[in-house]
N, C-alpha and C positions, 0 to 999 in steps of 0.2 A: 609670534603666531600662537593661538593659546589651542591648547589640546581638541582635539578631533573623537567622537565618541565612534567607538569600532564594537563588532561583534566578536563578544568573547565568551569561553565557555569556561564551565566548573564541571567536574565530574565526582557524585556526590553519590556513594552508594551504590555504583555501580551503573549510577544513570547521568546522562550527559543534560547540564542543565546554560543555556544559552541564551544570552543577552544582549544588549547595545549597552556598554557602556566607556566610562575613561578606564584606561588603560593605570594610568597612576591611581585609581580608586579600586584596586580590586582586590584589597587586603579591607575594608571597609564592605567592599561590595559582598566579600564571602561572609562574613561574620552578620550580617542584613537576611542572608538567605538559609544559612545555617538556622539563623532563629526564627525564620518564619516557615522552616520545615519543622518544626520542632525535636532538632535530631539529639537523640542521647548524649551525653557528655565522653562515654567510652567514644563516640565518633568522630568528637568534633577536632580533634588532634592529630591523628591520622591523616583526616580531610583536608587541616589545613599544610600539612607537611606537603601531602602529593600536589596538592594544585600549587602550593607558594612556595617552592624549595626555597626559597633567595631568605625568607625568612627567618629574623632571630630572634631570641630569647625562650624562654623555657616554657614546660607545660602548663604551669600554672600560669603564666603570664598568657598563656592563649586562651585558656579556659575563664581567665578573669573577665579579658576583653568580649566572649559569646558569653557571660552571668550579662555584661554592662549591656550588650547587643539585647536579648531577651530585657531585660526590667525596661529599657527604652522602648525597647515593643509594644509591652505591656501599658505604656505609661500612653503610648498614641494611643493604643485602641480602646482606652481607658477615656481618653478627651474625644475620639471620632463618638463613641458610647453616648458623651454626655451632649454633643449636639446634637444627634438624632434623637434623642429624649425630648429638648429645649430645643426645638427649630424657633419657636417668636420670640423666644428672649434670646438666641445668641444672635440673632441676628441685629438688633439693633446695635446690639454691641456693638458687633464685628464693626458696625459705620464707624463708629466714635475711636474705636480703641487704634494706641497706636502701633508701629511696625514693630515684631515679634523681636527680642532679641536673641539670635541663633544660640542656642546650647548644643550639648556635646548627645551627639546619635546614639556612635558607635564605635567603643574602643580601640584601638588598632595597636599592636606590638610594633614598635620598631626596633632600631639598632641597638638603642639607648633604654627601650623596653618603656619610653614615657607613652603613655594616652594621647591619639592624636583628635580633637573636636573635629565634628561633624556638623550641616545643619541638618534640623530634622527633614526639612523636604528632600532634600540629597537622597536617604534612608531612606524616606516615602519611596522617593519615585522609584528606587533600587528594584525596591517591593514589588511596586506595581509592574515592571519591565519583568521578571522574572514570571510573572503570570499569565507574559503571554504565551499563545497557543503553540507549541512546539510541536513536532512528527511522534507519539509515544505509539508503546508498540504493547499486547496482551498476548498472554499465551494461552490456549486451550488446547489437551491433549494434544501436545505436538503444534497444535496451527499457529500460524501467528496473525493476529489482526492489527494492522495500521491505522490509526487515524490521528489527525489533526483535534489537539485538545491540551485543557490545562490540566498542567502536575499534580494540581491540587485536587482535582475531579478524578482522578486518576479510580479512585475506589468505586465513587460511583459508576464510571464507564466500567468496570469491570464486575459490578453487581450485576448492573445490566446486562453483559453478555455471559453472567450464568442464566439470568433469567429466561434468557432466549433458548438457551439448551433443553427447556421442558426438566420434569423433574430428574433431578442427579441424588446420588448417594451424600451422605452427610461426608463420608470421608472424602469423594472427589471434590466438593464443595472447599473445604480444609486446605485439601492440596493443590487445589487450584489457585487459591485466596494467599495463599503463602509464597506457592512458586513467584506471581506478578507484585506481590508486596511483600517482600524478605526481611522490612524494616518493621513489620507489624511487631506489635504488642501485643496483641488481641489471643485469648486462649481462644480454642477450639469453639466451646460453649458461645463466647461472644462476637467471633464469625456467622454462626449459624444463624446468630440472633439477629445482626448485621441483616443480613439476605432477608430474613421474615418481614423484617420490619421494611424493609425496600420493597420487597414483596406487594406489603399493605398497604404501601405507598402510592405506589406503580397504579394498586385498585382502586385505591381511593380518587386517583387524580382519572383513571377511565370514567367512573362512575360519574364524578362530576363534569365531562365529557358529556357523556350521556344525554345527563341530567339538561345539562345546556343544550344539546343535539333535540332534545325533547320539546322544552319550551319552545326551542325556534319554532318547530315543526308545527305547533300549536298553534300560535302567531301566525305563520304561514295561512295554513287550512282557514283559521277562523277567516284572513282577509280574502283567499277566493272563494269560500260562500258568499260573503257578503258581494264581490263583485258577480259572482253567481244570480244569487237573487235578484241586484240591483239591475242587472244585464235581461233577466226575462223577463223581468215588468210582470212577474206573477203575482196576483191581490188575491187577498185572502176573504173566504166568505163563510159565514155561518150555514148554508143550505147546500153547500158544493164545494166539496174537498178540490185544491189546489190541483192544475195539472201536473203533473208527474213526467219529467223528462228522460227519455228512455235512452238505452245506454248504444241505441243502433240507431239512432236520430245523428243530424250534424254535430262534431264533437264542441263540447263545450266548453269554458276558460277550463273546468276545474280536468276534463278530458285532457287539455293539450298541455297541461302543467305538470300534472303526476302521470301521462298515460300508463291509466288505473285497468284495470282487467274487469271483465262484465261484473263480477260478482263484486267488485270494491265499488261501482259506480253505481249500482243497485243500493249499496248499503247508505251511500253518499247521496244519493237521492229518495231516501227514506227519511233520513234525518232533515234534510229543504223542509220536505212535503210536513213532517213531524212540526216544525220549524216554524212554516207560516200558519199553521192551522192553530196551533196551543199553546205558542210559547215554544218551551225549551226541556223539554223533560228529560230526568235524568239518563233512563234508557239511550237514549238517541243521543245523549253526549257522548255516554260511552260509547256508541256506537262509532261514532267520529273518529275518537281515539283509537280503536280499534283499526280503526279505516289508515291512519295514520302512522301506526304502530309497522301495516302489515307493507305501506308504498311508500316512504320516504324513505325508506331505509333499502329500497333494494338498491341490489349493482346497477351503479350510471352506468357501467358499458352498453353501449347502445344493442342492441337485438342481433344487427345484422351490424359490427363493426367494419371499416374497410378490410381487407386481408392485408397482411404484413406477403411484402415480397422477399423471397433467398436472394441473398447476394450472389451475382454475378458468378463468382468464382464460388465455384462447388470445393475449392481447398479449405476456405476457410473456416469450415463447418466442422463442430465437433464430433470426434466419432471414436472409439477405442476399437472396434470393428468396424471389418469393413458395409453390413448393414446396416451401421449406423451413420451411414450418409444423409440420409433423409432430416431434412432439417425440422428442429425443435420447433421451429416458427407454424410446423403445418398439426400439431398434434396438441391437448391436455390444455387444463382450464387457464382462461385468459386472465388477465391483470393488467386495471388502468393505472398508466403513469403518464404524468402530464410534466412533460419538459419546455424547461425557463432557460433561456442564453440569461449567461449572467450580464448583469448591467443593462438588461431591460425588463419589460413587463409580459413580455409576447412570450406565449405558452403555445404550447400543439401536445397534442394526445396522441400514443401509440398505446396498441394492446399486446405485448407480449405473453408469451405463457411463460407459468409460473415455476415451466422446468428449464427454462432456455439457457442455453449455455452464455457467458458472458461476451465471446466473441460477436455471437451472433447478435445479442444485443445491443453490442456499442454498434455494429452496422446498421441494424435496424436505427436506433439514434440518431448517426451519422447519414443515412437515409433522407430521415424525415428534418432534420438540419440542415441537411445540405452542403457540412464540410466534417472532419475529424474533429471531436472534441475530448476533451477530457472530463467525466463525469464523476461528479458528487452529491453529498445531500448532507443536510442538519441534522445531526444526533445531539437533541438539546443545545449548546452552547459550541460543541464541537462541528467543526467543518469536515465529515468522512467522506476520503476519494474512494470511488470506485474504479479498483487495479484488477479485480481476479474474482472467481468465480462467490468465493465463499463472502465477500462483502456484497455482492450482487445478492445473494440470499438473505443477509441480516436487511439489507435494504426492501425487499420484499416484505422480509418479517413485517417489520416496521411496515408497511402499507396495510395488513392483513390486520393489522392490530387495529385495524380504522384510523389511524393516523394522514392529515391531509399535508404528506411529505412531496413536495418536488423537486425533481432530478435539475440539479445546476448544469446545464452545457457550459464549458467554457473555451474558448481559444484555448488549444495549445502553446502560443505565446505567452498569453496571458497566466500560464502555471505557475503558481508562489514557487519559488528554489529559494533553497534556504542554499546561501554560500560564503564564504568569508568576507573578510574587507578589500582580499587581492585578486578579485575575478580578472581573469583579463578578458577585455571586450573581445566579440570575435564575430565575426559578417557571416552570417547562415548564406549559402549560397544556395539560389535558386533551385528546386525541387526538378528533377528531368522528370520527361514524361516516362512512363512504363514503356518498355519498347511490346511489340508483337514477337511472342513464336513461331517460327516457323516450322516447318513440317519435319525439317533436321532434326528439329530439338535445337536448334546455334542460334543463339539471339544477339540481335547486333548493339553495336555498344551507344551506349547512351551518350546522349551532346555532352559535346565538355564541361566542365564546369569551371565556376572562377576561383582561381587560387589563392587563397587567403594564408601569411604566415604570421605565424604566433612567435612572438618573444616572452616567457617570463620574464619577470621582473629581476631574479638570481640570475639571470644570464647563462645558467647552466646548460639547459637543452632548450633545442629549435625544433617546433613541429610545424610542418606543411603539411595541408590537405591536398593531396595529389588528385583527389575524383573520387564519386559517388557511385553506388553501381547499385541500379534496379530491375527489378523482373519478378522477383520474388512476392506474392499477392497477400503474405500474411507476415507475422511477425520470424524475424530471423536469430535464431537461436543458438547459431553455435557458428564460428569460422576457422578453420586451419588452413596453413598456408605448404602446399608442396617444398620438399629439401629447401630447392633452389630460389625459391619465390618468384616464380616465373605464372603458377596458375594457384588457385586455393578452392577452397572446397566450402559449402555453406548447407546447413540444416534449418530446415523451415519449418514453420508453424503450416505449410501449405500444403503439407506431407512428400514435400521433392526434396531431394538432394541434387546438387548444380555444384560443377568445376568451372571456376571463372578464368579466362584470358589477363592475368593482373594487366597489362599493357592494353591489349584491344577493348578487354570489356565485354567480351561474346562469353555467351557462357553454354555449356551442352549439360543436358537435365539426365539422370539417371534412369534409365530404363524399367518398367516396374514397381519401385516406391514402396514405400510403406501404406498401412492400415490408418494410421494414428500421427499425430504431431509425430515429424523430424526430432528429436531433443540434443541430439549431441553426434558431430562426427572427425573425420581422422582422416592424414594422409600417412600410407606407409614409408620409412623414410628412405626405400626405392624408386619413392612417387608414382609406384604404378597401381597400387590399387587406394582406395577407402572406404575404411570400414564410418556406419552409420548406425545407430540405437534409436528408440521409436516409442512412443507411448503404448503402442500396441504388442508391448514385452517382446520385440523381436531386433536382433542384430542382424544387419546384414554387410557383406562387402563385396564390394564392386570393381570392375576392371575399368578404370580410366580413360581407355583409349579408345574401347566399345562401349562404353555405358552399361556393360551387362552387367548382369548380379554372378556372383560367382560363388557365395557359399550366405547361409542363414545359422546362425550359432542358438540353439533353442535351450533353455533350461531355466531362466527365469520368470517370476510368477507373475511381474506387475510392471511398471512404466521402468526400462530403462534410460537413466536421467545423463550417465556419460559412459563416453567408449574415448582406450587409446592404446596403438601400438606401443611396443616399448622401441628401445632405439636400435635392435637390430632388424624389428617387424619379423621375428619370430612368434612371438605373442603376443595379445589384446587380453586389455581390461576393462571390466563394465562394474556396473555397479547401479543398483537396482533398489526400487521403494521393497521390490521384498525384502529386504535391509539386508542381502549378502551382495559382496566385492565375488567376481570370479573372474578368472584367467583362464584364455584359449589357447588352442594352438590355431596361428593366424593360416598355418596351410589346411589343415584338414578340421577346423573345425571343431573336437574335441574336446571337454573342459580340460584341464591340468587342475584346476581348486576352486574349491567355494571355501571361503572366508567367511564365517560366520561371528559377529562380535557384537555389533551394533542394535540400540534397542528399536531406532526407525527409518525410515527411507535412508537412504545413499543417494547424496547428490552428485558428487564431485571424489575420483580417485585418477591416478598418475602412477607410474612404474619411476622410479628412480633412475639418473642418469645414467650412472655407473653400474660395474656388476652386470652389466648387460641387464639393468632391473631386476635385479633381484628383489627387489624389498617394492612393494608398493604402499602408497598415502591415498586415506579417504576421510572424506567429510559427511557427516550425516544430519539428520533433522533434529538427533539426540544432542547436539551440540560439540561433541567429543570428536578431535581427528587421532586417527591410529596409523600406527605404520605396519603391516605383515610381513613376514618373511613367508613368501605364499607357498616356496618351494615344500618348505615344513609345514604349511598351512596354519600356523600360528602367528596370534600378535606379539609385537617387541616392543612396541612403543604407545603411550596414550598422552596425549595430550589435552590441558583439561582450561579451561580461560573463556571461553565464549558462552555467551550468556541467550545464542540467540541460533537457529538452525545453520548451520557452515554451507554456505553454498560453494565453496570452491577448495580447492590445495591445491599447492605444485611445489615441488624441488626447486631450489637453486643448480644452475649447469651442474655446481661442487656437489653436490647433495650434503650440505654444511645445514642448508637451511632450511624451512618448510613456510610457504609464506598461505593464510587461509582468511576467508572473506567470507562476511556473514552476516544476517538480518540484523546483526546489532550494532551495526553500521560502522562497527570496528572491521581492522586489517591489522591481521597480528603476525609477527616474523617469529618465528621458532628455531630454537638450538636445536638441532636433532641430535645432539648426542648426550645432552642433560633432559632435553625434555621442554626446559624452562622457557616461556615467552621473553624475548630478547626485548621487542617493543613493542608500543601499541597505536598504529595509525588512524587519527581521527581528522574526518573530515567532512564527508559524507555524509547527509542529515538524512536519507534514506538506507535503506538494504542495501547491500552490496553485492553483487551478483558473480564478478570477476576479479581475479588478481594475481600479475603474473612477472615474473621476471626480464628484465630485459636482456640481450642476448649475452653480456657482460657481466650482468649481476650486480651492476652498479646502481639500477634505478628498479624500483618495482611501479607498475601502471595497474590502476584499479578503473573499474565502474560499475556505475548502482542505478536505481531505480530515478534518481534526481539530473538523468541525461549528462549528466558530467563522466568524463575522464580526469581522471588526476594521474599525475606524477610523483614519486615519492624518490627520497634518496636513501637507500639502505643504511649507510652507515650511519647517520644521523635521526632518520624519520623525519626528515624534515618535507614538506610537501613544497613543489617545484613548481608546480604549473596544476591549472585547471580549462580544461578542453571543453568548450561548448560546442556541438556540432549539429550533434542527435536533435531530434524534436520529441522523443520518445525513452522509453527506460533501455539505456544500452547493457546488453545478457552479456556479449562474449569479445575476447581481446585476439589475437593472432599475433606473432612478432616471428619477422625472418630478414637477419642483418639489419640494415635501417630502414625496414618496413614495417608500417603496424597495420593490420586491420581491425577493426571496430563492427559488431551488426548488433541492429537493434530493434526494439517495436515497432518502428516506423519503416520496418517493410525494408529498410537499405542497408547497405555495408557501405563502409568508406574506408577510402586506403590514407594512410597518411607518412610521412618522412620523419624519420626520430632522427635527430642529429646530437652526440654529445658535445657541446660547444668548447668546455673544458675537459681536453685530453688527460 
C-alpha cells in the first residue's frame, strides 16, 4: 500500500509552518523550506535538530545539504526566469522535447551521511504546499490581529496594519517591525524606508483607482446626455435658443440616475442647452466634469435607509455602564456594507454605524441573513475572519478607504479548521430550542439530546456527551462546577450569572447582575455561595440558595477578566486589565494584596492547591506568567516562553506543575520549581483560550478558538483525542470527577463523561 500524504508541521523560528506532505519526505521537505525562507546558516542546524531528532551525521554535513537545497533553488527560478522571458520559443519546444530526466533537488543527510536524489517537481510542489494560507497572527501594542495569509506576505500584512494606525513614531514603527519579524535583517534606517516606500505604494495604486473611478464616471455622463438629448427630441435653431428642461419638471433619465440636487441639474442643463446650440465649448465641459466631480462620488446610502432593528435580547448589547444600554444601531454616522453567502452571487445591504459594537453587528448580519454566520472579507490575497471588535474596525477602515470590499457570510459548517490527520468523526447533535423563563427565574430543562460516544484511536480515554444546556442568549464565558458536581455555575456575555441542575437542566439566574459582560465565575468549595467578575470592573458574590448578591469587592480600575476562591474559600483572587492580581477576603470583602508586576491586562490567575494557597499564578497580555507569594506581596517566580498573550494558568492538584494556554496557539507544562517549560503542546491552529488539569493529573484538556477540544497526556505530550461538539470558539473547560463541562460562543454549555480507559 504506498504512502498516504498527511499534514505535518515544522516549527521554524518560533513559527509553526504546516503542510500536506509524506511523512518519509520530510528530512527533504525541511531543507525545500529552509531555502525558500531564506534562513541564516547560524539557523539552519538548530532547526534541523528540533524538528528531526532521529537525524544523523554532522553539522557540516547538514549545512552542505541547505548550500545543495538553495543552488537547486536557484537553478529553478533561474529556468521558470527564462521561460517567462521566451513564452514562443519555449513553447514549441516543450512539444518536441523529450521527458526530463529526474536530477537530484535536495540533499538529505542520512545514517551513512550519502546525498539522497530528489526530482525536481517533488521540491517544486514541497514549495508550492508551504505557501499556502495558514492562521498567522501580528502584534500591535499589546493586540493581537488574526488572519488568514501567506508566510511569505507576512511583511506586507504587517506594513499594512502600521499604515492603518495613522501616523506613529519612527521608534514604535522599529519596534513594532522587529517585535512580528525577529528574523529581520533590516537596520532601523531600512524599516522606515520599508513603510515609505509601501506608503507610496498604497497612493500610488489609490490614485490610479481614482483615476479609473474618473474615466468611468466620464463615459457614464457622456452616455446619459446623449440618451438625454436623444429622449427630448430637442432641435436646434439659429433664431431660438433650445428649450431648457427645468429641474421641477418630470425627472429625467439624467434625474433618475445620479439624483443630482437642483443646483447640479441646473448646471447639467446649461451644458444640453450649450451643447445643442454651438457645439461643445470648453466652459461647459468643464462644467460637466465638475457636475460629475461633485454626484458620482457621493455616499450610495440611500437618504432615508431602512432602520437597522435591536435584537430581541437587550443582554446582548454592548455596554461597560449601565447607560450604555442603548444600542449602537440608533446613534452616529452610517456605513454601507453589502453582504455575499459565500458560494453565491446574492448580496443585501445593511447600514450599520461606524461605532457599532461587533456583537451587535454579527446580529444585525445574522438578521438580514436569516441564520448565524461566520463573517469575513479579502485583505488583498488573504482571507481575514471577523472574530472581535478590533478587526470589525480594520474592516471598516478598509471601506472608508473607498475600497468596494464585501463581507463573506458563511455557514458555520462550512468554517475551514485546520486539524490533524486523526480527527475523529463525531455527529453534532441536534440544536434544542432556548427554553422560556419563568417568573422564578427556574427554567426547565431542555429535550434530551442524542448521545454520541467517542473513542480515540490510543484507546486511552472515552468521552460521552451526556447533554446540552441552553438559556443563555449570548456568548458563555466561563463555567465551574460545585464540590460535588451536582449544579455548576456559568458567566455570560448576556450579563447573568445562572446555577444549573447538572441532572435536571433547570437553571435559577442571579438576582441583580452585572453592568457589563459576565467574564469569569466561581463556586465556593462549601458550594454555597459564588463569587462572579464583569467587565464593568466589579466583583461580586452571591448566595446560591437565594440568588441574592451578598458582597461587591470594589478596587479595580478596568474589566475584570478572572475570579477564584482558593481551596478553603477563605479567599478570592481577581485579576484585572489594570494589570494587578488582588486578593480578598471572601467573608468581608476587604483587599489582603494588590500584586503589582505585569506590564498588561491579566487574563488568567489561580491560588495554588496546597498551603491553603499560598502562592498564586497569573497570566497576562505581556506574555509572561508569575507566581506571587501574595501573603508578602512579592513575586517568586517568572516564567518566560510564550510568544503570544497567556490567556490561562492553573496548578496541577500537586502544584509540581503550571500548565498555560495562549494566542500562540501553544499549551506549555511548566516545572515550577526550576522555572523551565517541561513541553510544548501543539495542535491548535487557532488561540487557545483554556487548559486545565484533569482531576488526576494525568491528562490535560485544552480549547481555542477552532471549536475543538483536545486531550493531552502529561507525561508524554502526546495528544489523545480531539472533540468536536461546539459550533462556535469554546472559552472555558469545568472538570469534577469524571465530569467535564465545555461553554462556548454559541450560547451553550455541554456536559460530557471522561472516562480513563487505561487504569
Amino acid at each position: 500500500m504506498s504512502e498516504q500524504k498527511e499534514k505535518l508541521r515544522f516549527k521554524i523560528e518560533g513559527r509553526s509552518i504546516v503542510y500536506e506532505g509524506l511523512r518519509s519526505a520530510r528530512k527533504k521537505d525541511l531543507m525545500d523550506i529552509l531555502a525558500k525562507m531564506a534562513v541564516a546558516d547560524a539557523i539552519v542546524v538548530p532547526t534541523v535538530r528540533e524538528n528531526l531528532p532521529e537525524i544523523e551525521g554532522s553539522d557540516a554535513d547538514i549545512l552542505a545539504s541547505f548550500e545543495e537545497a538553495k543552488r537547486l533553488r536557484r537553478e529553478r527560478r533561474s529556468r521558470a526566469s527564462v521561460v517567462a522571458l521566451e513564452p514562443e520559443a519555449a513553447a514549441p519546444a516543450a512539444q518536441t522535447a523529450p521527458a526530463p530526466v529526474p536530477t537530484a533537488s535536495v540533499s538529505q543527510t542520512t545514517s551513512s551521511s550519502a546525498p539522497v536524489a530528489v526530482a525536481p517537481a517533488a521540491a517544486a510542489a514541497v514549495a508550492e504546499v508551504v505557501e499556502q494560507k495558514q492562521r498567522l497572527t501580528l502584534t500591535f501594542r499589546g493586540k493581537q490581529f488574526a488572519y488568514d495569509g501567506l508566510p511569505s506576505k507576512r511583511e506586507s500584512a504587517l506594513l499594512e496594519l502600521i499604515m492603518k494606525q495613522g501616523t506613529l513614531a519612527s521608534d514604535v514603527v522599529v519596534a513594532t517591525y522587529r517585535e512580528n519579524i525577529p528574523e529581520t535583517k533590516n537596520s532601523d534606517v531600512q524599516i522606515l524606508a520599508l513603510l515609505e516606500e509601501a506608503r507610496k505604494a498604497k497612493a500610488a495604486k489609490e490614485e490610479a483607482k481614482r483615476a479609473a473611478r474618473h474615466q468611468q464616471v466620464s463615459q457614464e455622463t457622456s452616455a446619459a446626455l446623449h440618451h438625454h438629448a436623444s429622449s427630448s427630441h430637442l432641435t436646434t435653431s439659429t433664431s431660438a435658443p433650445p428649450q431648457v428642461v427645468h429641474h421641477q419638471q418630470t425627472p429625467s433619465a439624467i434625474d433618475e440616475i445620479y439624483a443630482m440636487s437642483s443646483k447640479e441639474k441646473d448646471v447639467i442643463n446649461e451644458f444640453i442647452n450649450s451643447v445643442l446650440s454651438s457645439g461643445t465649448p470648453a466652459a461647459a465641459v468643464n462644467a460637466a466634469k465638475n457636475v460629475k466631480a461633485t454626484t458620482v462620488h457621493e455616499d450610495p446610502t440611500p437618504s432615508t435607509p431602512p432602520p437597522a432593528q435591536r435584537p430581541q435580547s437587550s443582554n446582548d448589547l454592548l455596554a461597560s455602564q449601565s447607560q450604555a444600554s442603548a444600542s449602537n444601531f440608533d446613534s452616529g454616522p452610517k456605513i454601507t456594507v453589502y453582504c455575499q453567502e459565500e458560494g453565491t452571487t446574492t448580496q443585501r445591504i445593511i447600514y450599520p454605524q461606524r461605532n457599532i459594537s461587533f456583537e451587535d453587528f454579527a446580529a444585525m448580519v445574522e438578521k438580514k441573513i436569516g441564520h448565524k454566520t461566520v463573517l469575513s472579507f479579502f485583505e488583498g490575497e488573504d482571507k481575514v475572519e471577523i472574530d472581535d471588535g478590533e478587526v470589525l474596525q480594520m474592516f471598516f477602515d478598509s471601506l472608508s478607504d473607498g475600497r468596494k470590499l464585501r463581507l463573506i457570510c458563511s455557514l458555520p459548517e462550512t468554517r475551514r479548521v485546520v486539524a490533524d490527520d486523526k480527527l475523529t468523526e463525531f455527529a453534532t447533535p441536534a440544536a434544542a430550542a432556548a427554553p422560556a423563563q419563568g417568573a422564578t427565574g427556574i427554567v426547565a430543562a431542555p429535550p434530551p439530546v442524542q448521545r454520541v460516544t467517542k473513542f480515540c484511536s490510543s484507546g486511552v480515554v472515552s468521552i460521552e456527551e451526556t447533554r446540552t444546556f441552553t438559556g443563555h442568549s449570548a456568548a458563555v464565558y466561563c463555567c465551574a462546577f460545585s464540590p460535588t458536581g451536582d449544579k455548576f455555575c456559568t458567566a455570560s456575555r448576556d450579563r447573568s450569572v445562572r446555577v444549573w441542575n447538572t441532572a435536571t437542566g433547570t437553571c435559577t439566574t442571579m438576582r441583580g447582575g452585572h453592568n457589563g459582560f459576565v467574564l469569569s465565575c466561581d463556586f465556593s468549595p462549601n458550594g454555597t455561595y459564588i463569587v462572579s467578575s464583569a467587565d464593568d470592573c466589579s466583583i461580586k458574590v452571591w448566595n446560591v440558595s437565594t440568588g441574592a448578591k451578598t458582597l461587591s469587592l470594589k478596587g479595580h480600575d478596568d474589566k475584570v477578566y478572572c475570579v477564584q476562591y482558593n481551596a478553603t474559600g477563605a479567599y478570592i483572587v481577581s485579576g484585572s486589565c489594570d494589570r494587578t492580581v488582588r486578593v480578598w477576603n471572601a467573608d468581608s470583602g476587604t483587599r489582603q494584596a494588590t500584586l503589582k508586576g505585569h506590564d498588561l491586562a491579566v487574563f488568567s490567575c489561580c491560588f495554588s492547591n496546597t498551603d491553603a494557597g499560598r502562592f498564586v499564578a497569573s497570566g497576562s497580555d505581556d506574555r509572561l506568567v508569575k507566581i506571587w507569594d501574595w501573603r508578602e506581596g512579592r513575586e517568586v517566580k517568572n516564567f518566560i516562553g510564550h510568544t503570544g498573550t497567556v490567556w490561562s494558568v492553573q496548578f496541577s492538584h500537586t502544584d509540581k506543575f503550571i500548565v498555560s494556554a495562549s494566542m500562540d496557539h501553544e499549551i506549555k507544562l511548566w516545572d515550577v520549581a526550576s522555572t523551565s517549560c517541561v513541553r510544548t503542546m501543539t495542535g491548535h491552529m487557532t488561540p487557545i483560550h483554556h487548559a486545565i488539569f484533569t482531576t488526576d493529573d494525568k491528562y490535560l484538556i485544552s480549547c481555542a478558538r477552532d471549536w475543538m477540544v483536545m486531550v493531552w497526556e502529561v507525561a508524554t505530550g502526546k495528544k489523545l483525542e480531539t472533540i468536536q461538539g461546539h459550533r462556535n470558539t469554546v472559552y472555558h473547560l469545568a472538570m469534577c470527577k469524571d465530569q467535564l463541562l465545555t461553554s462556548s460562543l454559541d450560547d451553550s454549555i455541554k456536559l460530557w463523561n471522561f472516562k480513563d480507559i487505561v487504569e
